[in-house]
C-alpha positions in Angstrom: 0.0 0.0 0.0 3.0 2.6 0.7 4.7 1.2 -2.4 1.5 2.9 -4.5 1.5 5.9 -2.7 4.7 6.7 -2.7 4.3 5.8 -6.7 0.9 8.3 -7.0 3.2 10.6 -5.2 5.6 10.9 -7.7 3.3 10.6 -10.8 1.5 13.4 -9.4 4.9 15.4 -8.8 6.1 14.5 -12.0 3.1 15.8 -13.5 3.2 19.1 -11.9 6.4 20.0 -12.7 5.2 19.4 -16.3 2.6 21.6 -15.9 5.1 24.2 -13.9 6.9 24.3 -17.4 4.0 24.3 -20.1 3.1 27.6 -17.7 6.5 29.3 -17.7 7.2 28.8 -21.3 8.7 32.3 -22.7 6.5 32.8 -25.5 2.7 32.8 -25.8 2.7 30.7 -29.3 4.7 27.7 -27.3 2.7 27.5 -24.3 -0.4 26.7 -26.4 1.7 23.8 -28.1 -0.3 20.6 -26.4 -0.8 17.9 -28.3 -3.2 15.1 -27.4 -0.1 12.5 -27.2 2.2 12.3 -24.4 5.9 12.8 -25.5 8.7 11.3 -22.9 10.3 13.3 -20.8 12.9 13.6 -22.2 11.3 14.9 -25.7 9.3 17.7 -23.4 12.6 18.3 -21.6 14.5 19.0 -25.0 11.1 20.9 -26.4 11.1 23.2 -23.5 14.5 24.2 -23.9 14.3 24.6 -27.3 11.8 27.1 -27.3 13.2 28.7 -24.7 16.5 29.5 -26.8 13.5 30.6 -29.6 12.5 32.7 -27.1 16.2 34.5 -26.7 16.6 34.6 -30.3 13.6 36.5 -30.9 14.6 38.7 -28.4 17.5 39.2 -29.6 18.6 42.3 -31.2 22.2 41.4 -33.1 21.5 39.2 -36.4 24.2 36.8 -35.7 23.0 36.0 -31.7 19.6 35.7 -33.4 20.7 33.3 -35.5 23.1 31.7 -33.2 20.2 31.0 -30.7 18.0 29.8 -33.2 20.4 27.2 -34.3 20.0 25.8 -30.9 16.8 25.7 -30.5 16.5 23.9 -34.1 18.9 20.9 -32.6 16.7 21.0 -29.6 14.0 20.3 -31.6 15.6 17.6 -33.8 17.1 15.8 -30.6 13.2 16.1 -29.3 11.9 14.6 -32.6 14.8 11.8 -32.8 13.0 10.4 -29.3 9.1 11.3 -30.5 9.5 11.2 -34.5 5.5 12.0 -35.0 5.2 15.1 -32.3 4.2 18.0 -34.3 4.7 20.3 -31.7 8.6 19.6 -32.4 8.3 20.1 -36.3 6.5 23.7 -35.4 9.1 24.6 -33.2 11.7 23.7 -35.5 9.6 25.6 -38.4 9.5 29.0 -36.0 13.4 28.6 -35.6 14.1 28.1 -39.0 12.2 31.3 -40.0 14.4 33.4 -37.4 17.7 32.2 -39.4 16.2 33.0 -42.8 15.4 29.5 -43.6 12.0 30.1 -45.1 11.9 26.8 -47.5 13.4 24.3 -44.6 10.5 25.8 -42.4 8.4 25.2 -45.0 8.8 21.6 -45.3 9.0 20.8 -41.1 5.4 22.4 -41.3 4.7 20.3 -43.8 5.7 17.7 -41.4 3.8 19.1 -38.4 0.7 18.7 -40.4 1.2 15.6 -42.1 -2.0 13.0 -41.3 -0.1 11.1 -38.6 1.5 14.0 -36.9 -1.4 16.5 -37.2 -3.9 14.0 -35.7 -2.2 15.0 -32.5 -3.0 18.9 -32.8 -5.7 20.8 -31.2 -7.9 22.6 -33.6 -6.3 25.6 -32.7 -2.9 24.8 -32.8 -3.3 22.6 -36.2 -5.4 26.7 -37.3 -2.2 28.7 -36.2 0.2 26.1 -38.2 -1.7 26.4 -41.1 -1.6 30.4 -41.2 2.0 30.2 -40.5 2.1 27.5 -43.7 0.4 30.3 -45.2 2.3 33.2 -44.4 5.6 31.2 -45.6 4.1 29.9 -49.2 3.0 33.7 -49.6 6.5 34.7 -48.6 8.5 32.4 -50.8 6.4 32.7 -53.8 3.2 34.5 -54.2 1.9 33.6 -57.5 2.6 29.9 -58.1 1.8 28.9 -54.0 -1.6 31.7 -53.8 -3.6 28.7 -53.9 -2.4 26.5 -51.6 -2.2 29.3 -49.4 -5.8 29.7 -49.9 -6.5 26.4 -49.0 -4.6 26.5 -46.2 -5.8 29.5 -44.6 -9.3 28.5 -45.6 -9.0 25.5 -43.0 -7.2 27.5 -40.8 -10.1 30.2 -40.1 -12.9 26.9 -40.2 -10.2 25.4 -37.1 -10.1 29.2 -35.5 -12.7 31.7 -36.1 -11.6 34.5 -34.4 -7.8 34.4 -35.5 -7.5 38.0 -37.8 -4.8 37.6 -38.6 -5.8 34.3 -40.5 -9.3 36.1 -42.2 -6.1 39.0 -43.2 -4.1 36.7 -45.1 -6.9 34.9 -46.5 -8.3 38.4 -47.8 -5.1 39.6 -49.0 -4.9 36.4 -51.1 -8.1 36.6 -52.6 -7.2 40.2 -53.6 -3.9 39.1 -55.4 -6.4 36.2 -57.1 -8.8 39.1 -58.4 -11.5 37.9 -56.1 -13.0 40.9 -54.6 -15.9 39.7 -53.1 -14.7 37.4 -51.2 -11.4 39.5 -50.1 -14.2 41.8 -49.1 -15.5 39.4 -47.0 -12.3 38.4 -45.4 -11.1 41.9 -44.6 -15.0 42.3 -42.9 -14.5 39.2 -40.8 -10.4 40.1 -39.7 -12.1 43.5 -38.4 -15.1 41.9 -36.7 -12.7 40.6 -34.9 -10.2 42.9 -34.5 -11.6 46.6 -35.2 -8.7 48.2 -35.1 -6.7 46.3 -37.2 -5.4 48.8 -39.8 -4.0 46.3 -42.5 -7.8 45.0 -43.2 -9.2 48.7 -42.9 -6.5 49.4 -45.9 -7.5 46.0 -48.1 -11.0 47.5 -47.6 -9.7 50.6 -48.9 -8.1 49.2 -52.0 -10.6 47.1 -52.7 -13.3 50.3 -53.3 -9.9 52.8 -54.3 
């Protein structure tokens, strides 16, 4: 009987301190990062310290630290995906990383890998919506003609997983401007500001839109 208490006991510290760290993470984006599976230890311990060196990094105000720190948090994340290959939580991490060094295609493809169908199964609507817009916002980035509709259909899904995320109804409304699609870029812009009133980049789409 003291054998499973003392056991419950350390489960239930174990499980606290895991909480302790979700709470503390440095930056919002990360701390909403909770899959449905249950990475080791080991994978959370190298996850939580890899976007804790994202967190410097974007902090950072010297390029080459920037970079430097990202680079860490990138082999964090890899060392994290080496023990839990499917966590998508790790390929998003990586992604954000990536991005901070200038590494827009290599981001490109661990987002692919963060919402592939066996990794993406473990995402919470939410987190699988913000994935998708950052998908977005790096497809835009590297190539706006030849990936717009991708990006469309990504950003698409993203506002069905998250209906009041803006900046998602933004993108999606600048898109269908560059695609010639006023009505529904009208649309999107009306929906980022329902949402947002004050945000100034759908109040100027609006205004090109009826220039």
């Amino acid at each position: 009987m003291e054998t499973n208490l003392f056991i419950q006991l350390g489960i239930l510290i174990f499980s606290l301190g895991i909480f302790y760290a979700l709470q503390t993470l440095p930056k919002k984006a990360f701390s909403k990062l909770r899959s449905k599976a249950r990475p080791g230890a080991q994978a959370h311990h190298h996850f939580i310290k890899g976007a804790q060196f994202l967190s410097k990094a974007r902090s950072a105000r010297a390029k080459p630290a920037a970079v430097s720190l990202a680079k860490f948090a990138v082999d964090e994340a890899d060392k994290a995906l080496a023990l839990e290959p499917r966590d998508p939580a790790a390929y998003i991490l990586k992604a954000m990383a990536q991005t901070v060094m200038g590494h827009r295609a290599a981001a490109l493809k661990s987002l692919d890998a963060a919402l592939s169908p066996p990794a993406a199964k473990m995402l919470s609507d939410r987190d699988k919506g913000d994935a998708l817009l950052k998908r977005a916002e790096l497809q835009v980035g590297l190539n706006r003609r030849r990936r717009i509709d991708s990006a469309v259909e990504d950003l698409a899904e993203s506002v069905r997983l998250s209906p009041d995320n803006s900046k998602a109804f933004l993108l999606l409304g600048q898109c269908y401007e560059m695609k010639g699609c006023t009505d529904d870029a009208k649309w999107a812009f009306e929906r980022a500001l329902e949402i947002e009133p004050t945000l100034k980049e759908a109040h100027a789409g609006l205004g090109r839109l009826f220039a």
